[in-house]
C-alpha positions in Angstrom: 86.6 123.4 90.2 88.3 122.9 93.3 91.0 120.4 94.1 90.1 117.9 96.4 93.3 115.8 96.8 96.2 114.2 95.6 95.3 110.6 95.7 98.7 109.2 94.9 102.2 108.9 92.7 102.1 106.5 89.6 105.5 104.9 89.0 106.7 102.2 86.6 109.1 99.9 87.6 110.8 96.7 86.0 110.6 94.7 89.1 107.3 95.2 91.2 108.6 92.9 93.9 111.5 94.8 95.1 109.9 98.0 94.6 106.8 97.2 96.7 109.6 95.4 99.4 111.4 98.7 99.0 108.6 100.8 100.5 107.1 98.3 102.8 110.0 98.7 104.6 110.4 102.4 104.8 106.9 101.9 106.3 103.8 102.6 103.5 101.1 99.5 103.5 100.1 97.5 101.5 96.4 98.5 100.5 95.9 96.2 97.5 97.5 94.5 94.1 95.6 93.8 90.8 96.2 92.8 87.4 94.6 95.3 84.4 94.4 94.7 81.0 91.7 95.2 78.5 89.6 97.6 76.4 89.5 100.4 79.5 93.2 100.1 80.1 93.9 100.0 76.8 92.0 103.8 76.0 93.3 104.7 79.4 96.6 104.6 78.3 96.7 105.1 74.6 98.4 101.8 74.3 97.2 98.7 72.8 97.1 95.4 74.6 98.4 97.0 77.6 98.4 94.1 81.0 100.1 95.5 84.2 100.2 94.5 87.6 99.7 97.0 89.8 100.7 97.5 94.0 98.8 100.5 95.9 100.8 101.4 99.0 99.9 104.1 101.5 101.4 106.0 104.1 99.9 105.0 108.2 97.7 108.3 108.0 96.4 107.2 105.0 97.0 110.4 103.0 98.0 110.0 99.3 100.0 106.8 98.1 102.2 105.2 95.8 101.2 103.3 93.3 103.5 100.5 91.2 102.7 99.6 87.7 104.9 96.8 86.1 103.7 96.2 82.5 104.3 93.1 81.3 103.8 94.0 77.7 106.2 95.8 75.9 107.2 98.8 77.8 108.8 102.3 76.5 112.0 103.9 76.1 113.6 103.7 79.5 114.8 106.7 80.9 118.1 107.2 83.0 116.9 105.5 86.3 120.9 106.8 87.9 120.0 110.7 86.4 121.2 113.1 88.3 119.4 115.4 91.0 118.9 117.6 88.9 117.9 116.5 86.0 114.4 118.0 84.8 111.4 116.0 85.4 110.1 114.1 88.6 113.4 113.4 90.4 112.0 112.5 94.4 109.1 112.9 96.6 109.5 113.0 100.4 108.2 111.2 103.3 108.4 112.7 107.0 109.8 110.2 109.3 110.3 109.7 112.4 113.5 108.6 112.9 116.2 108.8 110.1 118.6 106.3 110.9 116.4 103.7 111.6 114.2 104.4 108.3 118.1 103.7 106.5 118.4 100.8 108.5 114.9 99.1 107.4 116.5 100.3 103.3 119.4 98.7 102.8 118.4 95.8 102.6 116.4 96.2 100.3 119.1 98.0 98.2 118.9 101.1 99.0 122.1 103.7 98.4 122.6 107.2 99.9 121.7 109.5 96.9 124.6 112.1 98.7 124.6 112.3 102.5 123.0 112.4 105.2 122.9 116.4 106.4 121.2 118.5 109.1 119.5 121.3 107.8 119.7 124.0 110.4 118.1 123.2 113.7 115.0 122.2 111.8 115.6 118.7 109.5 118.0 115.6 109.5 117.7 114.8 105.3 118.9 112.3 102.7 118.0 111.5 99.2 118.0 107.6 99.0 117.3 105.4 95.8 115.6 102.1 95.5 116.9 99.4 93.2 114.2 100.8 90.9 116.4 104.0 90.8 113.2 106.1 92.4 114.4 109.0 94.7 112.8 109.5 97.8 113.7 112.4 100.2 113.6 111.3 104.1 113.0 114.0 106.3 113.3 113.9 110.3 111.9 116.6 111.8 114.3 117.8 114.7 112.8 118.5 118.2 113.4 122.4 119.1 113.9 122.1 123.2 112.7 125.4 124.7 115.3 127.1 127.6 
């Protein structure tokens, strides 16, 4: 069997709007939105009577994607959205951009908060750890520009 790709991140949130605002805005696109319920979703999931509403987003190269799930039945335990970096589980997943401070910029209005700061790593990265009102991590990462002497 051999791996073909990772098609994209499932991730439940409470309030599909502001999530989907949240990455518009860092830059993914909109690709499409749907409502699922029924006997499929239902044996899918191992729920019963499951109906979500769904937002597939995806990066401008079009590799992988994010997709947001709201269920508008009965959902489960919540976790700790405000957990701690390292806290075991799926804690952030990381988009290259282009220009940091500008990517913060687009954020905060759309709630947004600095996880911890914003650092240079070497010579190499500028990097912070934001979370979106949803309390999803994502790790922005501005690859420097070496200049050659």
């Amino acid at each position: 069997m051999a791996l073909k790709k990772l098609e994209h991140v499932g991730v439940v949130v409470h309030d599909l709007e502001a999530a989907k605002g949240f990455f518009i805005a860092l830059g993914l696109e909109l690709e499409g939105e749907a409502s699922l319920e029924g006997d499929t979703v239902d044996r899918l999931t191992g729920l019963k009577g499951v109906r979500t509403d769904i937002a597939v987003l995806r990066p401008p190269d079009g590799q992988g994607g994010v997709e947001l799930i709201k269920y508008r039945t009965s959902s489960g335990q919540a976790d700790d959205s405000r957990a701690p970096m390292n806290t075991p589980g799926i804690r952030h997943f990381v988009f290259s951009v282009e220009d940091i401070d500008d990517a913060l910029e687009r954020l905060r209005p759309h709630g947004a908060e600095l996880v911890g700061e914003l650092v240079q790593y070497e010579d190499s990265y500028r990097l912070c750890y934001v979370r979106s009102p949803e309390g999803i991590v994502v790790e922005l990462a501005e690859e420097l520009v070496r200049r050659e002497a």
